[in-house]
MIVEX-847344 format. One record per atom (N, C-alpha, C): residue number from 1; residue in three letters; atom name; x, y, z. Coordinates in steps of 0.02 Angstrom, whole numbers, plus 50000, padded with zeros to 5 digits. Layout:
<recs>
{nr->NUM rest->ALA atom->CA u->X v->Y w->Z}
...
</recs>
This chain:
<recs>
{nr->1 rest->UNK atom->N u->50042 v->49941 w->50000}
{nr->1 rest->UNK atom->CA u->50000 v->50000 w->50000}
{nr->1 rest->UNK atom->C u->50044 v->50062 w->50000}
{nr->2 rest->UNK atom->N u->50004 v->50128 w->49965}
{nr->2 rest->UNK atom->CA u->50053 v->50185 w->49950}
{nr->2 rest->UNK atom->C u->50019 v->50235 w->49995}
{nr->3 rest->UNK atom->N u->50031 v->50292 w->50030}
{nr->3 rest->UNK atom->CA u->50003 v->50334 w->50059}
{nr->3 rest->UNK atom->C u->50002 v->50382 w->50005}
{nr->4 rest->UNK atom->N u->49958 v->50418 w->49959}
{nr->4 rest->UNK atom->CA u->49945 v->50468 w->49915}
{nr->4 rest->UNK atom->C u->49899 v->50533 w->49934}
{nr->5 rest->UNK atom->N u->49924 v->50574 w->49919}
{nr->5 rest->UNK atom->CA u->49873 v->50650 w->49909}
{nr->5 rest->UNK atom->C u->49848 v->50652 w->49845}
{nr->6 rest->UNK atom->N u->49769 v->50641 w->49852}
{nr->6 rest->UNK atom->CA u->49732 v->50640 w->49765}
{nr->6 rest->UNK atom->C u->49691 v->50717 w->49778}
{nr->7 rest->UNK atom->N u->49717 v->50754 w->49738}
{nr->7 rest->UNK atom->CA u->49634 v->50795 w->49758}
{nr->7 rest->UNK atom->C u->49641 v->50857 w->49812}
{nr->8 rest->UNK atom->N u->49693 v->50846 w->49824}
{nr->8 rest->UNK atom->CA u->49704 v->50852 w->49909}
{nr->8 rest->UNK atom->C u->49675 v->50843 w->49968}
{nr->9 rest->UNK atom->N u->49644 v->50772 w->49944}
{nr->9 rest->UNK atom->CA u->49630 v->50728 w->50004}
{nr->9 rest->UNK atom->C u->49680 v->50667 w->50004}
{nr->10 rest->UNK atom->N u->49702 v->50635 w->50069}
{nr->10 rest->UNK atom->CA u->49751 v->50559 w->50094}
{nr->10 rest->UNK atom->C u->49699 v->50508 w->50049}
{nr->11 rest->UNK atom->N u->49756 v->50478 w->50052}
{nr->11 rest->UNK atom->CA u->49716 v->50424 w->50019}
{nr->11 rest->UNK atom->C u->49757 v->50357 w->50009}
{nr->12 rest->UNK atom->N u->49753 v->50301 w->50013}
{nr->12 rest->UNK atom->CA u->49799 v->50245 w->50009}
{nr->12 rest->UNK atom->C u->49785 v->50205 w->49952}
{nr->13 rest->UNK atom->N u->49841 v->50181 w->49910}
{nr->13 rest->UNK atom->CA u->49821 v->50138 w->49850}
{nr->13 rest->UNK atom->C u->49861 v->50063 w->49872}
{nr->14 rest->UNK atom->N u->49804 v->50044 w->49827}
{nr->14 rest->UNK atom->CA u->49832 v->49944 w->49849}
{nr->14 rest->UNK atom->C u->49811 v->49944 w->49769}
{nr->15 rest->UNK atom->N u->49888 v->49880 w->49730}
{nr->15 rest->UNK atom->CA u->49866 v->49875 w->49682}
{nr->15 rest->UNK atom->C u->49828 v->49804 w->49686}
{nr->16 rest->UNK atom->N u->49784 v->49816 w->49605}
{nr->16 rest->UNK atom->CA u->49809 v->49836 w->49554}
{nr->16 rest->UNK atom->C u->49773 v->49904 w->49540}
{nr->17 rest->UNK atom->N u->49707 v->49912 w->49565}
{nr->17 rest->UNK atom->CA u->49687 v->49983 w->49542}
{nr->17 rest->UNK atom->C u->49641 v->50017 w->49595}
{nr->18 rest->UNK atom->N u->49673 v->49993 w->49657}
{nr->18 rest->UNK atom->CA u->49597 v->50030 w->49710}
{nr->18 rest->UNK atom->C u->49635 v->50050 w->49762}
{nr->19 rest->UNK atom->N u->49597 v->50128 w->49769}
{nr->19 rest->UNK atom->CA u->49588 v->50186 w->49805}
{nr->19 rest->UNK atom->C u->49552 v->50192 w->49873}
{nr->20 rest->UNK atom->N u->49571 v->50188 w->49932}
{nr->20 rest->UNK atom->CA u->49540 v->50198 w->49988}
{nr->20 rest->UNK atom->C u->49540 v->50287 w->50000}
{nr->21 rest->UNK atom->N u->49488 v->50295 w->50034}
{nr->21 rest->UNK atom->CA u->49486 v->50377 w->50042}
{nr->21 rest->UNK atom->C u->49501 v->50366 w->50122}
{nr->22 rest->UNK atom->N u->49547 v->50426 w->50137}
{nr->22 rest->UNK atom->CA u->49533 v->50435 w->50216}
{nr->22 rest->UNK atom->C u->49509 v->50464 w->50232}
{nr->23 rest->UNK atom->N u->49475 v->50459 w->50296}
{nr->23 rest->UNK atom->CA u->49442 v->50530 w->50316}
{nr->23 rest->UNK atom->C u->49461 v->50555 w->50397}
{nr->24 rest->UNK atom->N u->49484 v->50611 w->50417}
{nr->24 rest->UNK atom->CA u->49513 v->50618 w->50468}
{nr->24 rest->UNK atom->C u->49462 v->50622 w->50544}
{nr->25 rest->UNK atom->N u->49522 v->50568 w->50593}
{nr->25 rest->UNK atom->CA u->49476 v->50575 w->50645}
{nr->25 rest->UNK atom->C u->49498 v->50609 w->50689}
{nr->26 rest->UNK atom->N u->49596 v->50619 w->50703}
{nr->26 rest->UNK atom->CA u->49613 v->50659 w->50733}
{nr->26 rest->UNK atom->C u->49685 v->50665 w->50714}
{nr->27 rest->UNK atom->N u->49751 v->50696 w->50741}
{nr->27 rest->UNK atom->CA u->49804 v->50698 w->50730}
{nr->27 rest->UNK atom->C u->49828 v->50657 w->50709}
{nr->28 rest->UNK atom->N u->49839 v->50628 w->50632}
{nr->28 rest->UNK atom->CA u->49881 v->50541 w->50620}
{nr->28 rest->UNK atom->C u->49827 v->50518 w->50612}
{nr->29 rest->UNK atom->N u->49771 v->50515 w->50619}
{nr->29 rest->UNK atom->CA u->49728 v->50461 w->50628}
{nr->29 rest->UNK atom->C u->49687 v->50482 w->50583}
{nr->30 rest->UNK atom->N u->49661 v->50412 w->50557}
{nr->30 rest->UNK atom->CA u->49606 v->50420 w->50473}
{nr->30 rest->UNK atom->C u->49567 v->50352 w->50493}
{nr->31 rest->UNK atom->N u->49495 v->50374 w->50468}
{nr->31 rest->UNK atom->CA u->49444 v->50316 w->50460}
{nr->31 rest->UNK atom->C u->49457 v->50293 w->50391}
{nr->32 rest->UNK atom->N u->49451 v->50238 w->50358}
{nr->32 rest->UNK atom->CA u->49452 v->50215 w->50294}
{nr->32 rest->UNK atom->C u->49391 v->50145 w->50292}
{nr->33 rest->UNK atom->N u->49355 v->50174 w->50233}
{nr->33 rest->UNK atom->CA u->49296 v->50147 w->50241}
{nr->33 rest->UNK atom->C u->49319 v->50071 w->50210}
{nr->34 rest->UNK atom->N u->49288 v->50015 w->50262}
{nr->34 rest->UNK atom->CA u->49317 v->49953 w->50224}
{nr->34 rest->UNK atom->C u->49392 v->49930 w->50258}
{nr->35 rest->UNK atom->N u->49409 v->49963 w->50287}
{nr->35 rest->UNK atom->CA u->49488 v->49942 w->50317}
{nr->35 rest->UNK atom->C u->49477 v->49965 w->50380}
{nr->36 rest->UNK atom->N u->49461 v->49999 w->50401}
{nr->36 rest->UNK atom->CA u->49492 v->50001 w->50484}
{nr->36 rest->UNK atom->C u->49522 v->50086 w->50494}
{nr->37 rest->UNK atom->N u->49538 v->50104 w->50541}
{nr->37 rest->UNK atom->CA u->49564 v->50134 w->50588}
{nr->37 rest->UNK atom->C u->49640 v->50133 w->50554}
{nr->38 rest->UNK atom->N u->49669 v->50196 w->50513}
{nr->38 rest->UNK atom->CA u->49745 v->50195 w->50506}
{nr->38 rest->UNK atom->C u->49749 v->50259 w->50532}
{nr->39 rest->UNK atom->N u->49818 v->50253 w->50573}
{nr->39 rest->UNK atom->CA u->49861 v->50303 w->50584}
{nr->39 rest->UNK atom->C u->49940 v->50297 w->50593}
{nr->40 rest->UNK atom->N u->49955 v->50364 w->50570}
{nr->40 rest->UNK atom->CA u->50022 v->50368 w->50559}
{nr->40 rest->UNK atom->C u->50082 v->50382 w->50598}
{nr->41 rest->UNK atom->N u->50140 v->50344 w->50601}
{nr->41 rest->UNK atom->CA u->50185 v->50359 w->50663}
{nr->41 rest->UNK atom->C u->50242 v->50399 w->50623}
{nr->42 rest->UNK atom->N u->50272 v->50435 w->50646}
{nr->42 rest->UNK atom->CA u->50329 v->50498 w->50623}
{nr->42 rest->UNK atom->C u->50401 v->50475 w->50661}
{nr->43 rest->UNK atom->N u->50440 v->50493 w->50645}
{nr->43 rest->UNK atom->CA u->50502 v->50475 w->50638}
{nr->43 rest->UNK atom->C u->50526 v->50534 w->50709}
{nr->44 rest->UNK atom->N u->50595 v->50550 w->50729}
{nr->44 rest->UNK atom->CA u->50612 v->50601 w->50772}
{nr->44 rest->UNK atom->C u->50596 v->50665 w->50746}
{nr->45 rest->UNK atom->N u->50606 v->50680 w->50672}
{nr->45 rest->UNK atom->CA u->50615 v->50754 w->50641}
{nr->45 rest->UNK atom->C u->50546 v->50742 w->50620}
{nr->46 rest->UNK atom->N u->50464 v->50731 w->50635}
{nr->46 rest->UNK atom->CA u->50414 v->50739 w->50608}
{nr->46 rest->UNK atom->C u->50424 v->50694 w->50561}
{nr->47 rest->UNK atom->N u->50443 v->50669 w->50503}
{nr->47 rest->UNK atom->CA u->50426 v->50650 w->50456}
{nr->47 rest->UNK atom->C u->50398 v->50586 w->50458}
{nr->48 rest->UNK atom->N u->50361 v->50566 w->50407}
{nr->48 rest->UNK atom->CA u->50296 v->50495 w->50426}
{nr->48 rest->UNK atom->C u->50355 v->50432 w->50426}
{nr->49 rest->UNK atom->N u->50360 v->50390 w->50449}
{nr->49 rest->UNK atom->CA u->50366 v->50323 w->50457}
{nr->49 rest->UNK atom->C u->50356 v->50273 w->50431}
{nr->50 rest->UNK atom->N u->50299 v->50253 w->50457}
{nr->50 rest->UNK atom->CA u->50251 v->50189 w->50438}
{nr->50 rest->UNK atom->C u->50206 v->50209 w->50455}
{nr->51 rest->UNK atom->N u->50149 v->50149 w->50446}
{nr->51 rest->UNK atom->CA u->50065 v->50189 w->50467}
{nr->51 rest->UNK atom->C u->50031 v->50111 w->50495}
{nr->52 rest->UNK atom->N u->49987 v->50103 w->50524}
{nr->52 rest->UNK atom->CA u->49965 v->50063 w->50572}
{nr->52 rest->UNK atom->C u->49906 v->50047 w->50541}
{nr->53 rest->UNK atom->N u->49857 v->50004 w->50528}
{nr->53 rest->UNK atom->CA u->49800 v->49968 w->50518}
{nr->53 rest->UNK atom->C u->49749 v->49934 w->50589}
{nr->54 rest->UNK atom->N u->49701 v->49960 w->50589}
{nr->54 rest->UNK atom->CA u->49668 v->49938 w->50673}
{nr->54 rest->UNK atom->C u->49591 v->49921 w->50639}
{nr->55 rest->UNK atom->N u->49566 v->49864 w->50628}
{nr->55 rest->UNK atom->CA u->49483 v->49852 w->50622}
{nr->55 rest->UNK atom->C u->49462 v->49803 w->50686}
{nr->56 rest->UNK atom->N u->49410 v->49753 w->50690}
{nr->56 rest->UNK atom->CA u->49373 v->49712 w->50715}
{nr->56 rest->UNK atom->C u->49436 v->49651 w->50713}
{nr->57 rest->UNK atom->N u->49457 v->49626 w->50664}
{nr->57 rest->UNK atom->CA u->49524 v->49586 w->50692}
{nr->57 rest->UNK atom->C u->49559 v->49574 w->50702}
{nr->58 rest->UNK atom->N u->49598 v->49634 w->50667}
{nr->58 rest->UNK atom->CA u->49683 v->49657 w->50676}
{nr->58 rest->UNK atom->C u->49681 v->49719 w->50690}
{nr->59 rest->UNK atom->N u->49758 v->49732 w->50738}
{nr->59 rest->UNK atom->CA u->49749 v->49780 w->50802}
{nr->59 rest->UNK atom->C u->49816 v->49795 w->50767}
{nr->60 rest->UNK atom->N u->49863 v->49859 w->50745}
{nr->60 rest->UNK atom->CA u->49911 v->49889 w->50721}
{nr->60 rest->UNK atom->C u->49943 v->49845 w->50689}
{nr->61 rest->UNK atom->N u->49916 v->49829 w->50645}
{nr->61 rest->UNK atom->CA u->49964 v->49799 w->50570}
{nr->61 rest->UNK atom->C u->49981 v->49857 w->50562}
{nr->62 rest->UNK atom->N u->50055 v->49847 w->50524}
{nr->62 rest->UNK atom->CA u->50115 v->49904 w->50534}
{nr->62 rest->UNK atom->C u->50151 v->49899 w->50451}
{nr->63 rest->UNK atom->N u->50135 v->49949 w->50417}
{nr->63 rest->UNK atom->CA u->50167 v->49950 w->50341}
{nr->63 rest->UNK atom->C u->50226 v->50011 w->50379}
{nr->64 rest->UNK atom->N u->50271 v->49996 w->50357}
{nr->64 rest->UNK atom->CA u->50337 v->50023 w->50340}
{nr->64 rest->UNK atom->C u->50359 v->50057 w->50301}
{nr->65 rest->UNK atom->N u->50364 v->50130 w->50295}
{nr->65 rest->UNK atom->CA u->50415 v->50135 w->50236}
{nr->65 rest->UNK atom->C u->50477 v->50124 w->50217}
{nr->66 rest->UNK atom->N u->50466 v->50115 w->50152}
{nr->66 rest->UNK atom->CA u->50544 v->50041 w->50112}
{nr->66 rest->UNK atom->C u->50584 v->50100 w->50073}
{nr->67 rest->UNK atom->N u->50560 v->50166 w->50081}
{nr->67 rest->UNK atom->CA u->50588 v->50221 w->50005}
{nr->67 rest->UNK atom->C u->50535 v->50253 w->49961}
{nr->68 rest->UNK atom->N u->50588 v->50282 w->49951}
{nr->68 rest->UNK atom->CA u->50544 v->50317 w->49903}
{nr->68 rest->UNK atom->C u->50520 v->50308 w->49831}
{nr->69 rest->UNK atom->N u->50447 v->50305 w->49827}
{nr->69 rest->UNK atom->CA u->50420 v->50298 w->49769}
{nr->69 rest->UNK atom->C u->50429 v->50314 w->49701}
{nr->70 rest->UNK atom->N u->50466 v->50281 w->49649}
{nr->70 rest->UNK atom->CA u->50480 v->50314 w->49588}
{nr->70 rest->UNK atom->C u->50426 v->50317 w->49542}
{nr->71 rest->UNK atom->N u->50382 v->50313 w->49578}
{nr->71 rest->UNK atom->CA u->50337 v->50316 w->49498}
{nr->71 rest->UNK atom->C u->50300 v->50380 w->49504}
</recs>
């Protein structure tokens, strides 16, 4: 999954072609309809991290960032 600004709204892509919208619940934290509860953890200097996944059966599944995106 990619963390993206469409629109200038967050938004996360999973391929091959679908778009989750976030919608904010508080600091870091986004509802995503269909997934759960994500929010984002920041590094020492602010900058994002990884981001966390929380629904009904999994409790902080943890995506990582691996680099930066070339496409």
């Amino acid at each position: 999954m990619r963390a993206v600004v469409e629109n200038g709204a967050l938004a996360l892509k999973r391929r091959p072609d679908t778009t989750i919208a976030l919608a904010p619940l508080y600091a870091d934290a986004f509802s995503a309809q269909g997934l759960g509860t994500v929010i984002f953890h920041r590094d020492g200097s602010g900058a994002p991290r990884s981001f966390s996944v929380s629904q009904d059966r999994v409790w902080n599944l943890e995506f990582e960032k691996k680099g930066e995106d070339k496409r």
